[in-house]
mmCIF file of the N, C-alpha and C atoms, coordinates in Angstrom:
data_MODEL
# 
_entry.id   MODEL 
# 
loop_
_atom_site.group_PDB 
_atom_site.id 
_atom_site.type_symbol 
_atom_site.label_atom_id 
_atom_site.label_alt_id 
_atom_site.label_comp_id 
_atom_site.label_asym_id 
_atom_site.label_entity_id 
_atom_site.label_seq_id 
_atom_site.pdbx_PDB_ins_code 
_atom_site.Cartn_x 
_atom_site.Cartn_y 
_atom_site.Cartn_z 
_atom_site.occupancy 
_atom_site.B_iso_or_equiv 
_atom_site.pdbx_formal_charge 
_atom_site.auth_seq_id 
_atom_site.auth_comp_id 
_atom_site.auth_asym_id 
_atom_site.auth_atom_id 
_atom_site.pdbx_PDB_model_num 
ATOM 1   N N  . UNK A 1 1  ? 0.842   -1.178 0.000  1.00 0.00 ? 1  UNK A N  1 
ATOM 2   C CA . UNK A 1 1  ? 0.000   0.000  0.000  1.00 0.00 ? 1  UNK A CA 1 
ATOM 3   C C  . UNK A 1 1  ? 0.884   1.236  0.000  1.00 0.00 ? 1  UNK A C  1 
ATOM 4   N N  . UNK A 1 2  ? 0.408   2.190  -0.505 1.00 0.00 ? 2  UNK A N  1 
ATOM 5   C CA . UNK A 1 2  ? 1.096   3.296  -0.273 1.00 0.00 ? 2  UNK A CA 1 
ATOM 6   C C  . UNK A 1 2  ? 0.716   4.444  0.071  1.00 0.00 ? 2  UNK A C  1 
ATOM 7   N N  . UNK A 1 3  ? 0.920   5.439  0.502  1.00 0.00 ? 3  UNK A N  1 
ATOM 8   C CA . UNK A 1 3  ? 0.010   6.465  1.036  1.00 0.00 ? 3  UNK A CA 1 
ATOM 9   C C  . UNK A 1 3  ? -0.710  6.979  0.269  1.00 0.00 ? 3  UNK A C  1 
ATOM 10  N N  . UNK A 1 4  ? -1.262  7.507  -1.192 1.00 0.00 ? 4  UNK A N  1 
ATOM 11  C CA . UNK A 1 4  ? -1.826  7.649  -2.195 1.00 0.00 ? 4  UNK A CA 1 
ATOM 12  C C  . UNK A 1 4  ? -3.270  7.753  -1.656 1.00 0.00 ? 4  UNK A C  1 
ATOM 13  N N  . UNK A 1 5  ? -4.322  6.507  -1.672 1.00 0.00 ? 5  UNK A N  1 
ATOM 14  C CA . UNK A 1 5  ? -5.331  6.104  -1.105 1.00 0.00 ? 5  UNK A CA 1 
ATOM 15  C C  . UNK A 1 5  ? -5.663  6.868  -0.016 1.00 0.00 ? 5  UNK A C  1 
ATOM 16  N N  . UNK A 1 6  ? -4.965  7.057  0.910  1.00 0.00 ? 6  UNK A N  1 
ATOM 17  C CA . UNK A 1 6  ? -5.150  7.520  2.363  1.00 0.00 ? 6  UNK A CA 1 
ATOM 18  C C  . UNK A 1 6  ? -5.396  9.280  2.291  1.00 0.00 ? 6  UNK A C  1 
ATOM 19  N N  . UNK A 1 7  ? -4.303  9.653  1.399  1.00 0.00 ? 7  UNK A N  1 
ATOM 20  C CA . UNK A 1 7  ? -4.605  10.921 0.825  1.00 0.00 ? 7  UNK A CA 1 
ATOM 21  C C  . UNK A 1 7  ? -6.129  11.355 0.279  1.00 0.00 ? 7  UNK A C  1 
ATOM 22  N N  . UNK A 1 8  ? -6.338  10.744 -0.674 1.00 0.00 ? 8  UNK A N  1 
ATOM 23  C CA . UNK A 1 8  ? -7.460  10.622 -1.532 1.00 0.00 ? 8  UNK A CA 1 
ATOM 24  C C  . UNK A 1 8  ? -8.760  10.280 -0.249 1.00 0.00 ? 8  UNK A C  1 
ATOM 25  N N  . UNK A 1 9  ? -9.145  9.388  0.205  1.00 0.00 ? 9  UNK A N  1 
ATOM 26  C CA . UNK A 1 9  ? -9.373  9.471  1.221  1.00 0.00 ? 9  UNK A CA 1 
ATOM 27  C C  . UNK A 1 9  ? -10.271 10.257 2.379  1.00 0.00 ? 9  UNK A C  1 
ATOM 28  N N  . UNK A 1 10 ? -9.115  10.982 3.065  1.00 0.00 ? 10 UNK A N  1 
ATOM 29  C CA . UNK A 1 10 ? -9.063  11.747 4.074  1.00 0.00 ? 10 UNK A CA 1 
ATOM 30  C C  . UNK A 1 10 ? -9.190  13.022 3.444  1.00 0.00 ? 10 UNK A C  1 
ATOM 31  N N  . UNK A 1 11 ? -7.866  13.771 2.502  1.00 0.00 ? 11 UNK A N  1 
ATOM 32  C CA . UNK A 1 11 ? -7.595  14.710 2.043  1.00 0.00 ? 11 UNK A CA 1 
ATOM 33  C C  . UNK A 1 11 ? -6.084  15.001 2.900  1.00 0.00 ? 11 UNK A C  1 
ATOM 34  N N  . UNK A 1 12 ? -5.477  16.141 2.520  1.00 0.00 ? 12 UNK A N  1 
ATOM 35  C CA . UNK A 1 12 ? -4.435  16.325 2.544  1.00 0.00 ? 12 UNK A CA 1 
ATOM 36  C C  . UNK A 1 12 ? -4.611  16.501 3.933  1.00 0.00 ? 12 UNK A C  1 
ATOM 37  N N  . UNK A 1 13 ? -5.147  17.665 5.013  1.00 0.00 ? 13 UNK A N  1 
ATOM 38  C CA . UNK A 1 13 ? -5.030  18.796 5.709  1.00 0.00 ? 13 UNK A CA 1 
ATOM 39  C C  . UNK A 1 13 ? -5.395  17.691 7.051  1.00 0.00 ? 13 UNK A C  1 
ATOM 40  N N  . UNK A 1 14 ? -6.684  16.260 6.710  1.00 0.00 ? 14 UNK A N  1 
ATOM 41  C CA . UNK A 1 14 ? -6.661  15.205 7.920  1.00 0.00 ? 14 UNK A CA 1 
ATOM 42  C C  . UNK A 1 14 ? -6.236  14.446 7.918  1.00 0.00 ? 14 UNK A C  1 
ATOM 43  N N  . UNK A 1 15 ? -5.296  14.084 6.964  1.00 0.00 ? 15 UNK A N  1 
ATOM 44  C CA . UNK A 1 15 ? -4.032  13.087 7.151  1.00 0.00 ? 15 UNK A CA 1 
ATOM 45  C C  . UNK A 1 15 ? -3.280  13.384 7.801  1.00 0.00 ? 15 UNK A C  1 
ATOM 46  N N  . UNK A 1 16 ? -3.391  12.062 9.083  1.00 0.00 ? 16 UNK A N  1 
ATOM 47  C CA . UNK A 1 16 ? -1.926  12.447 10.021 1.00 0.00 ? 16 UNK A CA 1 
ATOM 48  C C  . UNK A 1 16 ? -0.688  11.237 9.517  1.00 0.00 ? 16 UNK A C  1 
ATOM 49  N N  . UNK A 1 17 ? 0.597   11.780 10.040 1.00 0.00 ? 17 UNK A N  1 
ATOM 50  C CA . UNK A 1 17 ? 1.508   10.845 9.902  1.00 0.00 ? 17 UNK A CA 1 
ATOM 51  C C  . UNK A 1 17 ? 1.545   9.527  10.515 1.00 0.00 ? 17 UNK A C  1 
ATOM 52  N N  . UNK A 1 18 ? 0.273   10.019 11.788 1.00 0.00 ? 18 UNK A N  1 
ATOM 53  C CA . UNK A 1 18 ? -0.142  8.470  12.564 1.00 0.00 ? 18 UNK A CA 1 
ATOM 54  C C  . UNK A 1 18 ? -0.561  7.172  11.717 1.00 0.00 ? 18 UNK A C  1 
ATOM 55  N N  . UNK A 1 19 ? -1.725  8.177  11.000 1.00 0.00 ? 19 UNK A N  1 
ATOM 56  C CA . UNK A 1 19 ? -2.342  7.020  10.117 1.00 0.00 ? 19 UNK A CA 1 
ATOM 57  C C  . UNK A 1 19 ? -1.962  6.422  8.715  1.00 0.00 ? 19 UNK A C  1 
ATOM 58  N N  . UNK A 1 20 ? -1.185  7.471  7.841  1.00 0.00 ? 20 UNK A N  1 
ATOM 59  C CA . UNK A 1 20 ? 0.137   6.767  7.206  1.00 0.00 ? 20 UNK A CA 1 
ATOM 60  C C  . UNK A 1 20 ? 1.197   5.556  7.797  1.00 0.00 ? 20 UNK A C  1 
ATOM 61  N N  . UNK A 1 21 ? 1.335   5.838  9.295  1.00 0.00 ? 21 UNK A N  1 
ATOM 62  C CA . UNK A 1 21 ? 2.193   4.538  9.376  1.00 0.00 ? 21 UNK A CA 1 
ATOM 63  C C  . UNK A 1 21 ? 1.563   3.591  9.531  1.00 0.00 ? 21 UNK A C  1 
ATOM 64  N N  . UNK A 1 22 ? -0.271  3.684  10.287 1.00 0.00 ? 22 UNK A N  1 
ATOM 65  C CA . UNK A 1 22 ? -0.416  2.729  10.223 1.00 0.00 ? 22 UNK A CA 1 
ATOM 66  C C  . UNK A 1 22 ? -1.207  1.547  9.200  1.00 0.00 ? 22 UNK A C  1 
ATOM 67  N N  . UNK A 1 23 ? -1.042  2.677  7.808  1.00 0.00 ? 23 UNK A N  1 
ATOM 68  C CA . UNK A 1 23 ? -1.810  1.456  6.839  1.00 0.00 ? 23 UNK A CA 1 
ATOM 69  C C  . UNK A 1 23 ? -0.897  1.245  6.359  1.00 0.00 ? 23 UNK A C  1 
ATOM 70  N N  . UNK A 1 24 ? 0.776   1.911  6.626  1.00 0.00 ? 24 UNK A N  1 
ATOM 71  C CA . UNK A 1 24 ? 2.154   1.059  5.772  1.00 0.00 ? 24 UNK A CA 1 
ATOM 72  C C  . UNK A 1 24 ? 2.609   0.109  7.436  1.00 0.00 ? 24 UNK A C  1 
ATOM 73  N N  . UNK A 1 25 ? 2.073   -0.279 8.190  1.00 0.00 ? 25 UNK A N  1 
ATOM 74  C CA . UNK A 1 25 ? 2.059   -1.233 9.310  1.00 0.00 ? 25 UNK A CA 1 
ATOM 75  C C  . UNK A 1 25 ? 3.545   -1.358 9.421  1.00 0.00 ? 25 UNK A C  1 
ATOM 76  N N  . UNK A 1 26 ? 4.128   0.584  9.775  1.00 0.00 ? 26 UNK A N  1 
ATOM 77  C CA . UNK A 1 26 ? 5.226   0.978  9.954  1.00 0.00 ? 26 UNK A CA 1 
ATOM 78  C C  . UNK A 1 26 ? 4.792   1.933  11.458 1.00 0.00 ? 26 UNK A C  1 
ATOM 79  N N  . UNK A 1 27 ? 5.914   2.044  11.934 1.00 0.00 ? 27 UNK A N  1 
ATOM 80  C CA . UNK A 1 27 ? 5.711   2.680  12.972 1.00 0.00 ? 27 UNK A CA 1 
ATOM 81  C C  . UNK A 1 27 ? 6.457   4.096  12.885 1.00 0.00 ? 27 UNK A C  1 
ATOM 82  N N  . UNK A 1 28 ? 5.839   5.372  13.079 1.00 0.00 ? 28 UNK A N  1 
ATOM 83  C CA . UNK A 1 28 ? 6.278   6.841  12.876 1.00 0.00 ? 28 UNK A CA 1 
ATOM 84  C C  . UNK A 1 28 ? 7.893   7.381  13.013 1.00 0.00 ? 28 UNK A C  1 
ATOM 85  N N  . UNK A 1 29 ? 8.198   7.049  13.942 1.00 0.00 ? 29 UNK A N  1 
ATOM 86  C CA . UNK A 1 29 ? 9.506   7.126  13.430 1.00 0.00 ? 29 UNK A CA 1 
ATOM 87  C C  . UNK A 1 29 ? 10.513  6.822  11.836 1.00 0.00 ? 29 UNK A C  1 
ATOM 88  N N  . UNK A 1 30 ? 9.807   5.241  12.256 1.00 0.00 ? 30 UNK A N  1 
ATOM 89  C CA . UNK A 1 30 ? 10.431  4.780  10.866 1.00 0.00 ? 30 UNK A CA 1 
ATOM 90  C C  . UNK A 1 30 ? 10.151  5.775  9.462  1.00 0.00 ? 30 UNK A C  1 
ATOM 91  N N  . UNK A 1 31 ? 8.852   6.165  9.930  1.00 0.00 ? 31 UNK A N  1 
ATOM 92  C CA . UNK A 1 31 ? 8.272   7.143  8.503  1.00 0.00 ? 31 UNK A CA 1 
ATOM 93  C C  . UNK A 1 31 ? 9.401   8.399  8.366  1.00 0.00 ? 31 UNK A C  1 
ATOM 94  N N  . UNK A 1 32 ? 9.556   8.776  9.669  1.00 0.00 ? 32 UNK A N  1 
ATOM 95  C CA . UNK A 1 32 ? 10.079  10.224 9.779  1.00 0.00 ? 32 UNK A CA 1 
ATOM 96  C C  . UNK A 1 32 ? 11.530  9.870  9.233  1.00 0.00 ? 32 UNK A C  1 
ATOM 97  N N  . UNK A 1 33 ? 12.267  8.914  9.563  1.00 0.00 ? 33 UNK A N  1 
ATOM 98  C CA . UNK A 1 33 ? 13.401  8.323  9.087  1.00 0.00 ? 33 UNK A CA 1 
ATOM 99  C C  . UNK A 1 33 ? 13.552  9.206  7.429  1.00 0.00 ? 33 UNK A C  1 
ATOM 100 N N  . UNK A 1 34 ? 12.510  8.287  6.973  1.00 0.00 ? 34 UNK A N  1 
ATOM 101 C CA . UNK A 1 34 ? 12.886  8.981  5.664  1.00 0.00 ? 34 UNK A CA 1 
ATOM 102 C C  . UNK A 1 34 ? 12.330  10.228 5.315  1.00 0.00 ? 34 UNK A C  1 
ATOM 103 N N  . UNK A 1 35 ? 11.226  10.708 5.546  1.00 0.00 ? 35 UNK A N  1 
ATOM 104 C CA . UNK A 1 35 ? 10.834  11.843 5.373  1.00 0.00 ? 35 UNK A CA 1 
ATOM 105 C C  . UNK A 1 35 ? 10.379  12.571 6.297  1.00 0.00 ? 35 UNK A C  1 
ATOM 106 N N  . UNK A 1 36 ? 10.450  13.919 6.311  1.00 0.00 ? 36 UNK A N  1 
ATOM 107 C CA . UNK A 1 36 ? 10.625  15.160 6.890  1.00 0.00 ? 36 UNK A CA 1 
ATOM 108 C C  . UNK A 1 36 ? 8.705   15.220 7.659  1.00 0.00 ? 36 UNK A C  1 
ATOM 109 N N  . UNK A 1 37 ? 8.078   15.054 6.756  1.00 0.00 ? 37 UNK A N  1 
ATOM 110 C CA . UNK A 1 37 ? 7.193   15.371 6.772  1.00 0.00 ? 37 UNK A CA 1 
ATOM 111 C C  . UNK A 1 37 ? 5.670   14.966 6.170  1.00 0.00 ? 37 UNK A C  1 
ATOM 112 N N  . UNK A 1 38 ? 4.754   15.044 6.106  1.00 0.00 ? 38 UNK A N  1 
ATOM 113 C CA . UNK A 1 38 ? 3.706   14.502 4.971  1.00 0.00 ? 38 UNK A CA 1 
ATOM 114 C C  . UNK A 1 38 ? 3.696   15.495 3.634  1.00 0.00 ? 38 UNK A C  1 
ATOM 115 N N  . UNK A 1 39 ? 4.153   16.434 3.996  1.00 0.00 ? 39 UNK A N  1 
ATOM 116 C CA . UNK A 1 39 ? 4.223   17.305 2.547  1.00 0.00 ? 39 UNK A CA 1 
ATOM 117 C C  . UNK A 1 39 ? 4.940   16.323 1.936  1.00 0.00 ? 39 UNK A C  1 
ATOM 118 N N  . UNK A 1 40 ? 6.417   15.483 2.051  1.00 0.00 ? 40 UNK A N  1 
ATOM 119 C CA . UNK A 1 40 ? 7.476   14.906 1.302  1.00 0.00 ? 40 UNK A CA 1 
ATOM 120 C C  . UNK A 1 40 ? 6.585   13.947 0.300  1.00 0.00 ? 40 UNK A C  1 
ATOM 121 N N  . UNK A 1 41 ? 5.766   13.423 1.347  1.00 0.00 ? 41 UNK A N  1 
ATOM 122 C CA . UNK A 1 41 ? 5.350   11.943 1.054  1.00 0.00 ? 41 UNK A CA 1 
ATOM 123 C C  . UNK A 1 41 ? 3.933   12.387 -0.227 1.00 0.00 ? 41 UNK A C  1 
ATOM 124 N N  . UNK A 1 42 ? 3.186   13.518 0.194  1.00 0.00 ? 42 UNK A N  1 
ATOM 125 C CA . UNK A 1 42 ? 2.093   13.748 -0.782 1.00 0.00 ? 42 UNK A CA 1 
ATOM 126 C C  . UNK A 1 42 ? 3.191   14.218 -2.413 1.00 0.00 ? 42 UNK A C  1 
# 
């Protein structure tokens, strides 16, 4: 899965980084690892 869906979704502004990690059944850090932010990832 990728965050795409979750975007689409929710929308940009109620997407948290919480719930990105948890439909990539990653935990937030790990997200932040690579990116800065949810701007990176949209």
């Amino acid at each position: 899965m990728t965050a795409g869906p979750i975007f689409s979704r929710y929308g940009f502004k109620k997407t948290s980084m919480e719930e990105i990690a948890r439909a990539l059944k990653m935990g937030k850090s790990s997200i932040y690892y690579y990116f800065s932010g949810k701007e990176e990832i949209f």
